[in-house]
C-alpha positions as protocol buffer text, in pm:
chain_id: "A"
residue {
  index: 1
  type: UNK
  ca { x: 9716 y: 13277 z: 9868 }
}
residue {
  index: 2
  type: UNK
  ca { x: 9834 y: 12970 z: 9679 }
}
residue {
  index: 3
  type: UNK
  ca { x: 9790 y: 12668 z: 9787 }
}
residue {
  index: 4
  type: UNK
  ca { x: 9948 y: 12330 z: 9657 }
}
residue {
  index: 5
  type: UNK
  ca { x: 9903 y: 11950 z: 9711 }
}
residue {
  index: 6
  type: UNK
  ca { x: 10191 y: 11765 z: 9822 }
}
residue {
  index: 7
  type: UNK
  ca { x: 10246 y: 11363 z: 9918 }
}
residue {
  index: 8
  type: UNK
  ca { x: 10480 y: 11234 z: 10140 }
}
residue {
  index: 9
  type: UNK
  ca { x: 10441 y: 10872 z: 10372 }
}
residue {
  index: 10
  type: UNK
  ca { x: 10166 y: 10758 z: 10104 }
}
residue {
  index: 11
  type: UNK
  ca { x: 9900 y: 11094 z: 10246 }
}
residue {
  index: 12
  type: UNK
  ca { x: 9853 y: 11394 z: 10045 }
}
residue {
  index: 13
  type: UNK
  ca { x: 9813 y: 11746 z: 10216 }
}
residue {
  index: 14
  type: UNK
  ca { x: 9694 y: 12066 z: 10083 }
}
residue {
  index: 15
  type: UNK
  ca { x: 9935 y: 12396 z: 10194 }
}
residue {
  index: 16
  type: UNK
  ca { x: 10000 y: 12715 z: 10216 }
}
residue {
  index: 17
  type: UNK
  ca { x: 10286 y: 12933 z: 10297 }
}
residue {
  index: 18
  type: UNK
  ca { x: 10284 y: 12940 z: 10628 }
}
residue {
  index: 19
  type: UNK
  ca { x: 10079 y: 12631 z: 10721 }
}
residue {
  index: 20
  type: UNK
  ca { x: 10221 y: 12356 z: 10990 }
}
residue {
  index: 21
  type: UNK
  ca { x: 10151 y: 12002 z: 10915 }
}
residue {
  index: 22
  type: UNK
  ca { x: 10216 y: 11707 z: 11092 }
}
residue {
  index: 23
  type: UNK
  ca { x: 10378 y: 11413 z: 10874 }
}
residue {
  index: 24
  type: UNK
  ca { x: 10506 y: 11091 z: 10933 }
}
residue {
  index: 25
  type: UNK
  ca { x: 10899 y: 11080 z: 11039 }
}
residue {
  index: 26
  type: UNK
  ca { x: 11106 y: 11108 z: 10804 }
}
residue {
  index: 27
  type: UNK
  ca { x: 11475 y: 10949 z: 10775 }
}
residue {
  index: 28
  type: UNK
  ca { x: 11803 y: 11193 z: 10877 }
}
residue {
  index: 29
  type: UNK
  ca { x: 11550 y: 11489 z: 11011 }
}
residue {
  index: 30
  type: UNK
  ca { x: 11578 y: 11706 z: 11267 }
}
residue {
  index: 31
  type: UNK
  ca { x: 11462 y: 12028 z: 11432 }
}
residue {
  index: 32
  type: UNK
  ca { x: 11562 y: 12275 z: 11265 }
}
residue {
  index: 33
  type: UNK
  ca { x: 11675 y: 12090 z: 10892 }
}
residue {
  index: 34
  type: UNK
  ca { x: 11510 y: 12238 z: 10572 }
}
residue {
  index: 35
  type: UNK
  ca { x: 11305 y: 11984 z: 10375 }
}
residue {
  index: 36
  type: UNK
  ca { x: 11171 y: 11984 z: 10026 }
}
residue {
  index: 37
  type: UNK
  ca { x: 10838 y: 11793 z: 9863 }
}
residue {
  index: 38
  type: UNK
  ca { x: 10758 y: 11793 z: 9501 }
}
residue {
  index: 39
  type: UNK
  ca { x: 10419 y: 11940 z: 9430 }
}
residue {
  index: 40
  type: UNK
  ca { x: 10164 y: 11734 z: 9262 }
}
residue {
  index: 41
  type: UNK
  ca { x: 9925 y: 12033 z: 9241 }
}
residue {
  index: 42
  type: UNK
  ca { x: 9989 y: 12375 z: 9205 }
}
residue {
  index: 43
  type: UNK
  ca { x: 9674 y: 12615 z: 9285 }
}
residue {
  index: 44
  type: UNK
  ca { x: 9665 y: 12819 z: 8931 }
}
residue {
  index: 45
  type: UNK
  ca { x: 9851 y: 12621 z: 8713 }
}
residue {
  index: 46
  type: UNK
  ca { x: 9747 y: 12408 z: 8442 }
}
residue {
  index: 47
  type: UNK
  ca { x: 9604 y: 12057 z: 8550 }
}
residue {
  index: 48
  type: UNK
  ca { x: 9826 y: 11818 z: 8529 }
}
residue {
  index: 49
  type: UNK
  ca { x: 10176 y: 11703 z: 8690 }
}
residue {
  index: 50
  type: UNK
  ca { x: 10355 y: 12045 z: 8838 }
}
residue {
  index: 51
  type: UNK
  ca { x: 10709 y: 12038 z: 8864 }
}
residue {
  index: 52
  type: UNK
  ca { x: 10773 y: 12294 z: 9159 }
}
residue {
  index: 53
  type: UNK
  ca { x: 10872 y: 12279 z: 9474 }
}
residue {
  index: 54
  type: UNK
  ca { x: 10745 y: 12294 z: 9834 }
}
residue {
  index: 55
  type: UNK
  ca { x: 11031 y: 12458 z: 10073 }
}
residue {
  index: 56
  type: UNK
  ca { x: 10982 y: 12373 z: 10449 }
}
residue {
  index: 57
  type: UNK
  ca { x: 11156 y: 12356 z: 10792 }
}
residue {
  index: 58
  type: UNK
  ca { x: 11145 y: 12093 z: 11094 }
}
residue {
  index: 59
  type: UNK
  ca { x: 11017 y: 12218 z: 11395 }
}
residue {
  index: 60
  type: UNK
  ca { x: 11013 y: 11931 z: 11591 }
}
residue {
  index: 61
  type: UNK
  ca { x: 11006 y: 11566 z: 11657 }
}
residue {
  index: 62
  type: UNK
  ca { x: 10754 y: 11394 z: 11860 }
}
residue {
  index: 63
  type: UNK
  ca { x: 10500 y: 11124 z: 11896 }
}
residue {
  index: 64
  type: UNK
  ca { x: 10110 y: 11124 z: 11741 }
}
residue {
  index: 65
  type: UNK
  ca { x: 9842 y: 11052 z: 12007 }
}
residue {
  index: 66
  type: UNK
  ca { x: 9804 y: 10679 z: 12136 }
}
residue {
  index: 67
  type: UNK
  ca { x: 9641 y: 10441 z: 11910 }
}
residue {
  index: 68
  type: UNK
  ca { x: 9461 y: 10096 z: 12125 }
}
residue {
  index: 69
  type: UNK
  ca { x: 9473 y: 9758 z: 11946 }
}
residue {
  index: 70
  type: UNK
  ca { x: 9329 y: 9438 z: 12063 }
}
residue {
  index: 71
  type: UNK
  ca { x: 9338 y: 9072 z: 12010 }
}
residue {
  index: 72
  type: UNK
  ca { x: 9102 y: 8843 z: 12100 }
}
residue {
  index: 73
  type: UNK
  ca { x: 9029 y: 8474 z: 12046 }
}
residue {
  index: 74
  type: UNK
  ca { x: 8725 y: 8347 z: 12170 }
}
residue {
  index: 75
  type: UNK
  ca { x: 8705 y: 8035 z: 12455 }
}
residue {
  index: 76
  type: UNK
  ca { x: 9087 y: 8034 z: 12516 }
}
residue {
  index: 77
  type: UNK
  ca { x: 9121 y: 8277 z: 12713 }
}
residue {
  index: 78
  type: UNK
  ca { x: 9333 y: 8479 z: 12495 }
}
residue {
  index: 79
  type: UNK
  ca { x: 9325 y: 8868 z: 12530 }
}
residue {
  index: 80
  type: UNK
  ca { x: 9584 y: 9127 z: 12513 }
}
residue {
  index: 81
  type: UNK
  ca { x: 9590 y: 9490 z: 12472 }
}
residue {
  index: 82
  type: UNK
  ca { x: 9865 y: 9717 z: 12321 }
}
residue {
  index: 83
  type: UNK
  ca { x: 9897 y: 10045 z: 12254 }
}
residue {
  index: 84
  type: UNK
  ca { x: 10123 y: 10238 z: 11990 }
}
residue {
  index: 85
  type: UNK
  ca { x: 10208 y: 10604 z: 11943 }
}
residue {
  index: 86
  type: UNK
  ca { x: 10353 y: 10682 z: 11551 }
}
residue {
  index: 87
  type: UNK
  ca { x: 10639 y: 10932 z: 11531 }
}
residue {
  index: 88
  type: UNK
  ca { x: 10574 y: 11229 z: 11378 }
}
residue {
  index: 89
  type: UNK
  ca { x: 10742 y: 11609 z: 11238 }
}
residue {
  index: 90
  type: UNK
  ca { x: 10594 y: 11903 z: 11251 }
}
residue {
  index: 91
  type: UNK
  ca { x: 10705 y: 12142 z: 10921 }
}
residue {
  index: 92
  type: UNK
  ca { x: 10598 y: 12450 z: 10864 }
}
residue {
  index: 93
  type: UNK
  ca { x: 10590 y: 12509 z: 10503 }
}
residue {
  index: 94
  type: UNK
  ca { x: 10814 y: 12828 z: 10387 }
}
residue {
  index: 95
  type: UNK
  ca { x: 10726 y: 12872 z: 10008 }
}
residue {
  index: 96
  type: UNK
  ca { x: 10568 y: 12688 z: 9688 }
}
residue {
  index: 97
  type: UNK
  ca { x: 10772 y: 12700 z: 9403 }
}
């Protein structure tokens, strides 16, 4: 199986055909829309920059699990609590190269 390393929303994730990742949203997706990623890494190639490509398809939009922040200042009775939930794809990735 070959695997490659690909970067999108300043991560890098290591996939195979088949895989389903979950990546930050991306701009004018939807469920259902192909979408391509240039591969850094190729699994068998020489080292350096590869110039292939990742092929993969949008299966859905939604939201990553809930992520608690607080603020706090001390002796003024400050204190608040907010949550936030990132949006998120899911792509399954069709084929390297």
């Amino acid at each position: 199986m070959t695997h490659a390393v690909i970067e999108t929303g300043g991560k890098q994730y290591r996939v195979a055909p088949g895989d389903v990742i979950a990546i930050e949203c991306i701009k004018d997706t939807s469920a259902g829309s192909d979408i391509s990623f240039s591969a850094l890494f190729v699994e068998g190639d020489d080292l350096g920059v590869s110039k292939k490509v990742v092929k993969g398809t949008v299966l859905e939009e939604t939201f990553d699990t809930k992520k608690v922040g607080i603020k706090y200042k001390p002796k003024s009775r400050y204190r608040v609590k907010y949550g936030h939930r990132q949006p998120i794809i899911k792509v399954k990735i069709e084929s390297i190269g």
